[in-house]
TORNUDREN-468733 format. One record per residue (C-alpha): x, z, y; residue in three letters. Coordinates in steps of 0.02 Angstrom, whole numbers, padded with zeros to 5 digits, always signed. Each point is the difference from the previous one (the first is absolute). Last residue first. Layout:
<atoms>
XZYALA
...
</atoms>
This chain:
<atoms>
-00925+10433+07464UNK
+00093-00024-00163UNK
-00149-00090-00067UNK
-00030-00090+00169UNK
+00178-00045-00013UNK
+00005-00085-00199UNK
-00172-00087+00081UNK
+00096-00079+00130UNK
+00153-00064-00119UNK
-00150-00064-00117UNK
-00043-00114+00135UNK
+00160-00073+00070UNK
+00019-00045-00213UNK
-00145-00073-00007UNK
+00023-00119+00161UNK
+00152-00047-00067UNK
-00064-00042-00153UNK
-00153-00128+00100UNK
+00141-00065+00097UNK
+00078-00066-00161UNK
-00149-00061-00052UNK
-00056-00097+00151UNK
+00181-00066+00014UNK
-00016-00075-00193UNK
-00172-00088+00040UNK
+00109-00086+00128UNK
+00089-00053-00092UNK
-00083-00058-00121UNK
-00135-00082+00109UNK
+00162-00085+00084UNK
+00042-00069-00168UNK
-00195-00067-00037UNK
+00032-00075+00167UNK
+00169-00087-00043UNK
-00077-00058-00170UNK
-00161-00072+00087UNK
+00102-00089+00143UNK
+00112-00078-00139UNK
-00160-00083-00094UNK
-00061-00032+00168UNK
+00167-00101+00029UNK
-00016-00074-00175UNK
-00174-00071+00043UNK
+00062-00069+00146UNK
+00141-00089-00075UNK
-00098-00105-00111UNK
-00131-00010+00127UNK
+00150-00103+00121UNK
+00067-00078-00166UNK
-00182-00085-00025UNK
-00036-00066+00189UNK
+00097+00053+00137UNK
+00159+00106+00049UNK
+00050+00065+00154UNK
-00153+00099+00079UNK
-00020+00086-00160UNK
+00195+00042-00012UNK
+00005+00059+00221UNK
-00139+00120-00076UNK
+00085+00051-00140UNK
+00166+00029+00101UNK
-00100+00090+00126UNK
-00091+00116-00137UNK
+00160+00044-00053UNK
+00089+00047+00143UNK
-00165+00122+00040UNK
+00025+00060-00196UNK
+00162+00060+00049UNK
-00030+00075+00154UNK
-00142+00105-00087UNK
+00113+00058-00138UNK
+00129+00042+00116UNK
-00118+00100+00115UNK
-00061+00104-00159UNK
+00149+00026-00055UNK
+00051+00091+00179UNK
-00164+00099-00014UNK
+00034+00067-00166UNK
+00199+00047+00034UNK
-00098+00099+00156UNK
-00137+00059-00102UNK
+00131+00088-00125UNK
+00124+00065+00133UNK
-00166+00086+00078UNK
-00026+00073-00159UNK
+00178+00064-00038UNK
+00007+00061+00188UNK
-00187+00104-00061UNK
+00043+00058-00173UNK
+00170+00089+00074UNK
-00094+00082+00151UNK
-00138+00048-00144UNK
+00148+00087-00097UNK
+00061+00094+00147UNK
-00156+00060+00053UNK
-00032+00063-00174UNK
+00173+00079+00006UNK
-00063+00078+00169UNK
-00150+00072-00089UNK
+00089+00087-00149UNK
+00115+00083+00136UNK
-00130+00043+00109UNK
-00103+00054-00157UNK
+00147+00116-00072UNK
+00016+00078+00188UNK
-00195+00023+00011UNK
+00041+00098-00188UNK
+00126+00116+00087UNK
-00103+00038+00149UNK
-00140+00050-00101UNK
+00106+00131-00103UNK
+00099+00048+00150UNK
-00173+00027+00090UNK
-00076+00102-00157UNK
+00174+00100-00001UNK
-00042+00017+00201UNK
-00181+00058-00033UNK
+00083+00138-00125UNK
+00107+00082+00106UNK
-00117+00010+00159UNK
-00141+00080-00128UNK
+00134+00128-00054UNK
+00073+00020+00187UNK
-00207+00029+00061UNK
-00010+00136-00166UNK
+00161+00088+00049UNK
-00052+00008+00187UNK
-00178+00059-00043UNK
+00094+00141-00097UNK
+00126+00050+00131UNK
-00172+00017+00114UNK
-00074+00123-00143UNK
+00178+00098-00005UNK
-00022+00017+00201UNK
-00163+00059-00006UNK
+00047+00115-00148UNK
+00166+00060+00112UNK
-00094+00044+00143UNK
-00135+00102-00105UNK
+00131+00094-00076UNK
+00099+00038+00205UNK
-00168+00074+00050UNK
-00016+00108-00174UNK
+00194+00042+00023UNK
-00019+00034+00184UNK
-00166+00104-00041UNK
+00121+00076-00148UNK
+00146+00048+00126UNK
-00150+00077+00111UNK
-00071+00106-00108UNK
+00188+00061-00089UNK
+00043+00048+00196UNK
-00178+00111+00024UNK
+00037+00054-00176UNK
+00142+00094+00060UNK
+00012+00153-00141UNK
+00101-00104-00108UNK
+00153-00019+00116UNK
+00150-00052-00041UNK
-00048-00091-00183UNK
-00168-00080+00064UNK
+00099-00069+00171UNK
+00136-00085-00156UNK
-00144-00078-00090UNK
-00094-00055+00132UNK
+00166-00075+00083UNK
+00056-00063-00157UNK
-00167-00093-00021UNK
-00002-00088+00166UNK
+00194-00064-00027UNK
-00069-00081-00150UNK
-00156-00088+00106UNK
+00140-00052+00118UNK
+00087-00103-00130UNK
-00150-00056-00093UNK
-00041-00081+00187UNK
+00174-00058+00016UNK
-00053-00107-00150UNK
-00141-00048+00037UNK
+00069-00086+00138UNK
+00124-00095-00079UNK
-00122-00053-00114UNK
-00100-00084+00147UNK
+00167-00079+00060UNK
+00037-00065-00158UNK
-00186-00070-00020UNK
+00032-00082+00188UNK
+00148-00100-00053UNK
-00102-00067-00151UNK
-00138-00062+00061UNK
+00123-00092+00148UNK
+00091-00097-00157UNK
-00182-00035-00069UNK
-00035-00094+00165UNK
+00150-00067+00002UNK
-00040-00089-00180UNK
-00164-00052+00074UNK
+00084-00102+00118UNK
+00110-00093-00135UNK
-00141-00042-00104UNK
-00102-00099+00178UNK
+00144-00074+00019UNK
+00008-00069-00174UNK
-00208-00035-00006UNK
+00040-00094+00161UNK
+00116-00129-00105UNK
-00104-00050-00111UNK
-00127-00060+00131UNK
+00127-00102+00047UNK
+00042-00069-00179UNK
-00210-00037-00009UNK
+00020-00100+00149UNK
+00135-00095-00093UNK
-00118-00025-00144UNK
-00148-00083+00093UNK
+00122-00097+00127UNK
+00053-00087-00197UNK
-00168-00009-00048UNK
-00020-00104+00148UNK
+00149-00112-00030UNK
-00081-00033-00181UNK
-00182-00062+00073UNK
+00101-00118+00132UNK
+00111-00080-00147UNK
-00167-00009-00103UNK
-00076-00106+00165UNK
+00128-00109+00008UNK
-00007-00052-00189UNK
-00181-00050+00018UNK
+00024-00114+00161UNK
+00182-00073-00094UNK
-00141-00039-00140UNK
-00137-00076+00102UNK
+00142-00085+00088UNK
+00038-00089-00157UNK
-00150-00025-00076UNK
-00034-00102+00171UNK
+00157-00081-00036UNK
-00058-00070-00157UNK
-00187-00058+00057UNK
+00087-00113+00151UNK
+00110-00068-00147UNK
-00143-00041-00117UNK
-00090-00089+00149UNK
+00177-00097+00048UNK
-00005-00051-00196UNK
-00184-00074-00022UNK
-00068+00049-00151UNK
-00060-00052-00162UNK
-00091+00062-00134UNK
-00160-00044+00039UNK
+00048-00196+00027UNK
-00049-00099+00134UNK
+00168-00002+00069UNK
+00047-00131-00141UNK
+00161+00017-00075UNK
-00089-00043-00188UNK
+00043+00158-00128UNK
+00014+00109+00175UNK
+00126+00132-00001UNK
-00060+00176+00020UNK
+00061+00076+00154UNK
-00030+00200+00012UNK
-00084+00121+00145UNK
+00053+00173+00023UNK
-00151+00130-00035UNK
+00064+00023-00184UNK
+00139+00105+00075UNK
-00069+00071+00122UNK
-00138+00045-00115UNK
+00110+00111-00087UNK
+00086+00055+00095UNK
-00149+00080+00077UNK
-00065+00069-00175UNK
+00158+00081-00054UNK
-00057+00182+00035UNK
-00144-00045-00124UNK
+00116-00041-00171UNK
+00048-00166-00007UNK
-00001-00031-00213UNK
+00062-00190-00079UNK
-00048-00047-00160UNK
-00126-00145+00087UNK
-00002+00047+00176UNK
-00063+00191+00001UNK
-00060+00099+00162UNK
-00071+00191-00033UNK
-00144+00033+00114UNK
-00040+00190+00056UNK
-00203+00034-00020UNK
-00124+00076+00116UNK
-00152+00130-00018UNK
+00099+00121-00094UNK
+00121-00092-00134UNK
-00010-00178-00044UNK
+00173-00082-00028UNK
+00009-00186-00017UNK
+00046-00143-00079UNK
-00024-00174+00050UNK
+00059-00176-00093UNK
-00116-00149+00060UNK
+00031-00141-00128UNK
-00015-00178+00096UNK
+00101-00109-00134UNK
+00148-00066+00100UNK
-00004+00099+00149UNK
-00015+00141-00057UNK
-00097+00109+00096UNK
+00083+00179+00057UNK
-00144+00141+00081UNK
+00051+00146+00105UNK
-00103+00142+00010UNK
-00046+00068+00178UNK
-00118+00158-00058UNK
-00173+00037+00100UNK
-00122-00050-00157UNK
+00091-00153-00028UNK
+00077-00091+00146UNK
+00107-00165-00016UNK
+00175-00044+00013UNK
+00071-00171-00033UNK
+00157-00021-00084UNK
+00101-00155+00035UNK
-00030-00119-00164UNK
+00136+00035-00154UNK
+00115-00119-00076UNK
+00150+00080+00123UNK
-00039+00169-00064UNK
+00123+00017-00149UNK
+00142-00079+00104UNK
-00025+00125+00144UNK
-00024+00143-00155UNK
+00177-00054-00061UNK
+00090-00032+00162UNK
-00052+00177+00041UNK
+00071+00072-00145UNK
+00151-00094+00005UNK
+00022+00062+00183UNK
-00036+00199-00063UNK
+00141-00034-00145UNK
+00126-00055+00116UNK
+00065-00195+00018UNK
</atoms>
């Protein structure tokens, strides 16, 4: 037996001299109330805090903090056999066994109903996260197009400086021809005129083009640093796809370990109630066997037995609420780990 399942046996054990809880309304807060059944002391504490209050659940030493509520009163909910002092049906505390049985399996399927649903919540939250993966995977493409785009940026600032270049080039082969016309002949100024118009023309060509060469080098510096930003964000969508499909992993895992769980629950169950059918028919085929003073004898330790095997099967199946109640926990704190990450 683990640590959790001698816990649990613990507080069930604690609680079993204890009333079912009933829940009443103070000043818009649900705050569970526990009566003792033995000297009728009401034990209620609660939180008050802005216009409402948060209940805190104790059975004698015993704390259930809020989230706990529903178990809970599941638990208390289930009905218990109390053996009667005389054996007669009269009695308060006794009950008829085929009405304790109908109330056990409908505790039952109220729990296989509850355990359904959480297995449909955490398959959901799964689909969440694997649409998430998808949308992952766009950003990537959407990286790798951008990177051509800076590739092309690039190509055409080589050809631009290529340009300006041969432009230098020519401008050079201007001057020498000034210089070398202003050497032959000094007294053409007519020549020297139009060499400096051509200069002054080919000047103004070469600022328009320098200006355009500067756009270009401001565009390719803006291009440059929008696709570092998109490496950077592509990089950390990568680091949440991965983060996010160990999640998904992890939730896959708590899920097949959960359904295993209700499964092995289920298949108790259906022992336990096959076995107390068989022995209801043997007690009944007893009571219509045997007369007078052995026949009540042996009545009253059948009910005796009834009441043991039903406060075992309120065990039980107080044990199966629990565990279901971790598992559901644990499917829950794996979906708020990927809305983090998200």
């Amino acid at each position: 037996m683990t640590l959790a399942s001698a816990a649990i046996l613990a507080t069930v054990s604690s609680s079993i001299a204890y009333a079912p809880p009933a829940i009443t309304n103070t000043g818009g807060a649900n705050l569970p109330r526990l009566t003792d059944a033995a000297g009728g002391h009401t034990k209620a504490r609660s939180d008050a805090s802005a216009g409402g209050g948060s209940g805190q659940l104790w059975s004698g030493d015993t704390f259930f903090p809020p989230a706990r509520w529903r178990w809970w009163t599941l638990i208390r909910a289930q009905p218990r056999v109390r053996g009667c002092s005389n054996g007669v049906d009269g009695c308060p505390g006794h009950r008829a066994p085929r009405a304790v049985a109908g109330a056990g399996k409908d505790d039952h399927a109220q729990v296989r109903a509850l355990a359904a649903r959480e297995v449909a919540v955490a398959w959901r939250e799964i689909e969440v996260a694997e649409e998430g993966a998808e949308l992952a995977k766009i950003a990537r493409v959407e990286g790798l197009i951008r990177k051509r785009e800076v590739a092309d940026i690039e190509r055409q600032q080589g050809e631009l400086v290529k340009a300006f270049e041969d432009t230098m080039i020519e401008w050079h082969t201007i001057d020498l021809r000034i210089l070398t016309a202003m050497a032959a002949e000094e007294g053409v100024r007519t020549t020297t005129g139009a060499f400096i118009r051509e200069l002054d023309e080919r000047a103004q060509e070469l600022d328009s083009r320098a200006q355009e060469l500067d756009r270009c080098d401001r565009v390719l510096r803006d291009a440059e640093a929008a696709a570092a930003n998109s490496e950077v964000e592509l990089q950390v969508r990568e680091d949440a796809l991965a983060e996010r499909e160990r999640a998904l992993e992890v939730a896959r895992q708590v899920v097949e370990d959960r359904e295993a769980a209700v499964i092995m629950a289920e298949k108790d169950s259906a022992v336990r109630e096959r076995n107390t059918a068989v022995r209801e028919r043997a007690i009944a085929e007893r009571e219509a066997a045997v007369e007078g003073c052995e026949a009540m004898a042996d009545l009253e330790r059948a009910r005796r037995r009834i009441a043991d095997l039903e406060y075992t099967l309120d065990l039980g199946t107080s044990i199966m609420a629990a565990s279901v109640a971790r598992l559901h926990e644990a499917a829950r704190e794996v979906g708020v780990t990927a809305v983090v990450v998200s």
